[in-house]
N, C-alpha and C positions, 0 to 999 in steps of 0.2 A: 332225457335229452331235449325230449321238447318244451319241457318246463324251462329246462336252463339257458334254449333258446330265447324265450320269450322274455328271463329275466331280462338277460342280456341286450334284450331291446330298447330298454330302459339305460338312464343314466346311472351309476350307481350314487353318483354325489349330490345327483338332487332332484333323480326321478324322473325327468321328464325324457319324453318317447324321441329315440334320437334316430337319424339319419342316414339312409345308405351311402357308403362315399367308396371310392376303390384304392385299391391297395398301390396307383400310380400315382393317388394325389397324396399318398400318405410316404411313397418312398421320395414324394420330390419335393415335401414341406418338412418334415421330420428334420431334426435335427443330424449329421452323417454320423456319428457313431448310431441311430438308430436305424437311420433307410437300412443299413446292410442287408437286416434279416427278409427286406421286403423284393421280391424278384421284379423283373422288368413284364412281368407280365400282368394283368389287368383288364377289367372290363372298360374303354375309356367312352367317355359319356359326350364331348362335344365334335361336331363334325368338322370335318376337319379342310372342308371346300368351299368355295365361293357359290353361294344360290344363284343360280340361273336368273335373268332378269324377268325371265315369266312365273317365276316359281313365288309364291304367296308366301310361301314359310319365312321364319327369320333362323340364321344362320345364326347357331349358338351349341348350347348343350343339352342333351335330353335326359330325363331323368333315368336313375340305374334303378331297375324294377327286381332283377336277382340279388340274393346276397352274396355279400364277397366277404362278409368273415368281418367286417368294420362298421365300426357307426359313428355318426358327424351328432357330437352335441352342440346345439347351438346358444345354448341357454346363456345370459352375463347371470346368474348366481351362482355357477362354478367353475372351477381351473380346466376342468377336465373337458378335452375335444375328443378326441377317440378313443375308443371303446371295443375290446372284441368280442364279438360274438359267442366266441365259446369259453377262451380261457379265461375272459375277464382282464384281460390286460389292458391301459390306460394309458394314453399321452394328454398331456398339461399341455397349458401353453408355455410356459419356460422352456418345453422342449421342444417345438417347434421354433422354425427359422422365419416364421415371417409373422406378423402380430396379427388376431383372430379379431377383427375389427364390431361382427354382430354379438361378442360375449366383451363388449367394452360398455360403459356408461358415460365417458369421458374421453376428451382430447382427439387426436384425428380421426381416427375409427376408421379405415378402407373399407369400402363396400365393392367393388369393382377394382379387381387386383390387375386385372386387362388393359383398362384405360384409366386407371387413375382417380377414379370418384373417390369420394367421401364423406363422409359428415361434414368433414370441417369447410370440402370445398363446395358443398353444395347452400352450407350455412351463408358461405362468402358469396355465391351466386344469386342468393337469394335475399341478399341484402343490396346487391349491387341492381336488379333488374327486379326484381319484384316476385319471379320465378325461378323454376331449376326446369333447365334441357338437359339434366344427365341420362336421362330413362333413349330420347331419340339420337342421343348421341351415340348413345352403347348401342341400338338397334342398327344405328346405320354402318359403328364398324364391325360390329359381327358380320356384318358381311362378308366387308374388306376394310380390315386386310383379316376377321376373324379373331373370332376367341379361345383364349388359352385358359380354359377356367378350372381344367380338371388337374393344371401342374400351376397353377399359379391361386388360385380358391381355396383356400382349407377347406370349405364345406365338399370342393368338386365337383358344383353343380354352377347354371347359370346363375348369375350376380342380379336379375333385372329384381326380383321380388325382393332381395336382401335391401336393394337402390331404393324401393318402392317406399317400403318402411324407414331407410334411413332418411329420404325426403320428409316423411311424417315428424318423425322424431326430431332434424332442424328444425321445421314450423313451427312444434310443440316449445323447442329453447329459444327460439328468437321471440317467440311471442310470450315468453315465461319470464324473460328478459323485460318485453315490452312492457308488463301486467306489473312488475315489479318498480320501472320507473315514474310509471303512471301513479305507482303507489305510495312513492317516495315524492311525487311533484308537490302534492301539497303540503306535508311537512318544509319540502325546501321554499315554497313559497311565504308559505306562513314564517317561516325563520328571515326573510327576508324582508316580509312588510314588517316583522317585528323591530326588526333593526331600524327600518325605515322610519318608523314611529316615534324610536326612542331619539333616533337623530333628529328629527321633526321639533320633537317636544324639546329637546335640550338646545335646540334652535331660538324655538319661542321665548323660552323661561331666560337664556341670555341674552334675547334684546331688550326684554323687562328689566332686565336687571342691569346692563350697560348702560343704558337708556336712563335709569334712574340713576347708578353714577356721574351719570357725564352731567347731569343737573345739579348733586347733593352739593354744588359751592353756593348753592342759593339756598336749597330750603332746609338743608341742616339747619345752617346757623340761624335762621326764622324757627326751628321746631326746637333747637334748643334753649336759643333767645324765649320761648313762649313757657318753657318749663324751669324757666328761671335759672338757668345754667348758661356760664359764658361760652361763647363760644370763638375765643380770643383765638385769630391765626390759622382758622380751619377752612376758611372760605378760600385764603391765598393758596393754600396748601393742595386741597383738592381741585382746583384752578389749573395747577399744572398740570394735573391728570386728564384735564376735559378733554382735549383734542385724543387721546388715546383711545379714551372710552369711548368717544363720537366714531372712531374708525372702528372698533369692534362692534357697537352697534350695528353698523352698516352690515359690517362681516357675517353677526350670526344672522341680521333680517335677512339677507342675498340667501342664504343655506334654508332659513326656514321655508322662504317660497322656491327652492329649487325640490325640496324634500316634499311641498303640497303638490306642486305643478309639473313634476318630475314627469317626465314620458311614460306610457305604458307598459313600456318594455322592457324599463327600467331595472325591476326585481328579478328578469330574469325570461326565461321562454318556459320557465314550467308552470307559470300562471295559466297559458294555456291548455296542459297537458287534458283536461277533461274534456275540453271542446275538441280539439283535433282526431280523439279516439275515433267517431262515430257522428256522421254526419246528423244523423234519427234521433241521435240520443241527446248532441249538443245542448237544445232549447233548450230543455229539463235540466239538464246538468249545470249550466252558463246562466238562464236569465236572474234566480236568488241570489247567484253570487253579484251578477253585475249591478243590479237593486241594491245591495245593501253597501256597495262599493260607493256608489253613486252618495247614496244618502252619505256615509262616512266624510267621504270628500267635500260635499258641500258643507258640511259641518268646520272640516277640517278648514279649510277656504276663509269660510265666514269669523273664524277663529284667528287665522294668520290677517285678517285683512285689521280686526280688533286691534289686533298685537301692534300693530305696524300704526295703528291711530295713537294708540295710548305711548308708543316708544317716541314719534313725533310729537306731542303734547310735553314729554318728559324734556325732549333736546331743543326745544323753543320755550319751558319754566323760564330763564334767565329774560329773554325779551321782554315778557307779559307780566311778570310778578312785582315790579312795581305798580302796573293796573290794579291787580287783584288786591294787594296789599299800599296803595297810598292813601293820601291823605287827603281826601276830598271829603271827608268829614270835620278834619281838624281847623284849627283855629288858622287864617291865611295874615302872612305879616301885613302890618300898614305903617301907614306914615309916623303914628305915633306911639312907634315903640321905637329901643333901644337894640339897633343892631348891628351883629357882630357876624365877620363872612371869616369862617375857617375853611383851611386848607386840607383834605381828607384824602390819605395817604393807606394804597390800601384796597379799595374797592376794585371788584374784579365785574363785575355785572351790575342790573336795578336790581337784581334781590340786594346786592351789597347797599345799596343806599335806603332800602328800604328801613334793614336791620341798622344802619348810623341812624337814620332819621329819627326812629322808635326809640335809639338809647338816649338820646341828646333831649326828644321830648320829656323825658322821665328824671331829665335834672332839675329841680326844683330852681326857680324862679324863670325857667324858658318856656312862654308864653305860644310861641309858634317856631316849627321848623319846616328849612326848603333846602332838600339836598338837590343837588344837580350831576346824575352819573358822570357825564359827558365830558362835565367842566371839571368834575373831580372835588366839589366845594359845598359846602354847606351854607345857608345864612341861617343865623339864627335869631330871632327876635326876645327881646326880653321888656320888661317894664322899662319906663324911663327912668322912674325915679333911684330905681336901684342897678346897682353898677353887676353883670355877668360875671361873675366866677368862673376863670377860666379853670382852673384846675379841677374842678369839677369835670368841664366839658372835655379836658385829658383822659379824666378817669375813665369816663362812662366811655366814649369812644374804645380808650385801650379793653376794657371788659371784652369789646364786642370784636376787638382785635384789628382796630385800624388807629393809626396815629395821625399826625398832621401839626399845623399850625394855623395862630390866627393872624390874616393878612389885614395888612394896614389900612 
């Protein structure tokens, strides 16, 4: 018998050394097809009066030191809560009427069946204040109005040590939580500047590229005038594009310095997540990163400031490319030549007169040319002794995609 005692001490489902509880906390938790077998009598374990205001004790429940024929398993790796002593007989929690909060790993969990604790609301306590007052709260109503732990506790016994441990256990998941977002910050940050980059870049590369549109009515027809290819009607054509191009430029420049000069707060608040943890630890954690952030951004900076030189360079071509490409080399008209002022029908810019000047030079017997954007005209000087072929000067013009006439 004393063997089968001793087994009996034990849990049968997973061994571990269980707990006196009395036969009142098991007739008033049991499910009622169970209580029946259990009598109204019992050893009961909390007092059931108001302490005196001199009395040092805390009014609660004391532990049951005899056996009463039951054992409180408290373990979460089994079903099974009690246990007899002798016959070996078992109650689960499905049979019990109120949920065994210290054999849960998840969701409310009760710890304090008297006043109300528990995991979930000590997690919410301890999110909202920074601490849990469950433990002085329970202490002050054992008092008054006193605790009901031996008909209301599956275990049977005072709730404060079960409170103790489930205080631990919040800490452990709010901070398992905390460990977990910290750990997640830099992936979401990294995915964040990554985007930030890609918008950056596709910022850049389309004011390049607008930027060179909003120009191409000037130096196409120059680059493929120079490869011996006409470039008949492409200067009018792309012409009507510029003002679009010119406002898209602006568009993507505006985005690329909003993407470099963007706030710091920008990508989000988990950029911070390493500095906030721990004030000690911040420096070491924070100064590498902000160093190489640093260098990145000046980089990036000195980069957008490039872009935004060479986009301007592109959307003032038209102004300056008769500089670049006139004719202050060439032969200038004078008084004794034979000339002839057409009419030039067609030009959109001085790259436009550039490319008439250069086709008209290149008709044989025309000695010097003076196009004039402004006026829309050309003079063109030739020998005196021999008379200008104008149907030449049709051609060549049409090649390069402008018409006109010769004025009287």
């Amino acid at each position: 018998m004393t063997t089968r005692t001793a087994t009996m001490m034990q849990c049968p489902a997973c061994g571990k050394k269980a707990k006196r509880v009395g036969t009142v906390t098991l007739r008033a938790l049991v499910k009622d097809e169970f209580a029946r077998q259990f009598g109204d009598n019992g050893p009961a374990c909390c007092q059931r009066h108001r302490i005196e205001a001199s009395s040092d004790r805390e009014a609660g429940c004391s532990p049951i030191t005899v056996d009463t024929g039951w054992r409180f398993c408290d373990s979460p790796d089994c079903d099974v809560v009690y246990i007899s002593e002798e016959a070996g007989t078992t109650f689960t929690k499905s049979q019990l009427s109120v949920p065994v909060g210290v054999k849960e790993t998840a969701g409310d969990r009760p710890l304090c069946y008297c006043f109300g604790h528990s995991v979930a609301s000590i997690k919410e306590e301890l999110r909202a204040k920074g601490r849990s007052n469950a433990l002085d709260d329970i202490r002050a109503k054992m008092k008054d109005p006193g605790c009901r732990c031996e008909t209301e506790n599956p275990s049977g016994a005072c709730c404060l040590g079960s409170v103790a441990k489930g205080i631990t256990i919040a800490k452990e998941e709010l901070n398992m939580v905390e460990v977990i977002a910290v750990a997640n910050a830099p992936t979401e940050v990294a995915a964040a500047e990554s985007r930030a980059s890609r918008g950056e870049t596709i910022a850049k590369v389309g004011t390049l590229v607008s930027a060179t549109m909003a120009s191409s009515c000037c130096w196409l027809p120059l680059l493929l005038l120079a490869g011996g290819v006409s470039g008949a009607g492409i200067a009018s054509a792309l012409e009507a594009y510029r003002p679009v191009f010119i406002v898209v430029t602006f568009g993507f420049l505006a985005a690329a310095f909003y993407f470099t000069y963007r706030p710091k707060g920008a990508m989000g608040g988990g950029a911070r997540a390493c500095c906030a943890t721990d004030a000690d630890e911040s420096e070491a954690c924070c100064a590498p990163a902000s160093k190489g952030r640093f260098n990145m951004m000046s980089l990036n900076k000195a980069m957008l400031w490039a872009v935004a030189v060479v986009a301007v360079v592109f959307l003032l071509f038209p102004s300056y490319v008769g500089t670049l490409f006139g004719s202050s080399d060439q032969a200038a008209i004078t008084a004794n030549m034979n000339q002839a002022v057409f009419k030039i029908e067609g030009m959109t810019c001085a790259g436009c007169a550039t490319v008439a000047e250069k086709a008209l030079r290149d008709v044989s017997g025309v000695l010097a040319v003076e196009v004039n954007y402004e006026q829309g005209e050309a003079v063109i000087g030739s020998e005196a002794c021999c008379p200008l072929s104008k149907d030449k000067i049709h051609s060549a013009l049409k090649q390069v995609g402008y018409r006109g006439s010769f004025a009287e």
